[in-house]
N, C-alpha and C positions, 0 to 999 in steps of 0.2 A: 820249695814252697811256691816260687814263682811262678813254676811251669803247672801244679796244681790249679793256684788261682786263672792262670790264661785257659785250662780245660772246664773250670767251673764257668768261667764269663766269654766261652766261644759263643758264636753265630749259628751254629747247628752245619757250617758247609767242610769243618776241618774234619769231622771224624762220622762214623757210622752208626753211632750210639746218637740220640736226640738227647737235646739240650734238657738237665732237669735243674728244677729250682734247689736250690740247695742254701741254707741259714749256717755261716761260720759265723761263733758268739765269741771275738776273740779278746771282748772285757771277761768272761767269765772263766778263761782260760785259766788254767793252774801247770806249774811245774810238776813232771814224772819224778820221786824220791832221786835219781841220777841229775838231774836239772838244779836243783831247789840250791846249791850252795852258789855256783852261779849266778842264779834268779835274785836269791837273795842279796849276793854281791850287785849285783844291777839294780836292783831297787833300792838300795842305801845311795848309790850315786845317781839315781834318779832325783830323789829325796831331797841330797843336799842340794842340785843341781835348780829345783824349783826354791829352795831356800833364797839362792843366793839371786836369782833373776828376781823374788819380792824384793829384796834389798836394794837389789841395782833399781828396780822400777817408783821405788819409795823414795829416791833419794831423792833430797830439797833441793840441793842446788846443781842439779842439772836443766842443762835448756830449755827450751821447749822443742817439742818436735821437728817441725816446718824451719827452726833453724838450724838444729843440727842437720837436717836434710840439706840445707840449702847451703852449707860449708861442706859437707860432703862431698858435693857434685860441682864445688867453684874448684876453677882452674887454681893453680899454684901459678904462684910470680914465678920471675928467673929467678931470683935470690931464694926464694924457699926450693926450688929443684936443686940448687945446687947446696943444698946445707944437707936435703934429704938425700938426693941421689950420685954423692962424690963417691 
């Protein structure tokens, strides 16, 4: 698929054919009858995957952003390295 997309979005200087425009519509895409149980399985854990990111992002009492950020990226004392990294 990769190597596809790099021949659709070359420069015109890799190959001897000229560059044409070409529309991949890959929202309207559909699974081949051999695909579709697969697919299916991937779209259920899509599914609940968006479920559970409303939940986590609904939830009251979490921080606010700018400080969960900002513990993130604070140093650890000696004592928390050594609780976390013994």
């Amino acid at each position: 698929m990769g190597n596809i997309l790099k021949l659709l979005a070359r420069d015109g200087d890799c190959c001897a054919l000229p560059k044409q425009d070409i529309f991949v519509d890959f929202e309207s895409a559909s699974p081949i009858p051999e695909e579709a149980e697969l697919y299916n399985e991937a779209e259920a854990i899509l599914d609940e995957s968006l479920k559970i990111l409303e939940r986590i992002e609904g939830y009251k009492g979490k921080p606010n952003e700018s400080s969960w950020k900002k513990t993130l990226f604070m140093p650890l004392s000696d004592a928390n390295k050594k609780i976390y990294f013994v």
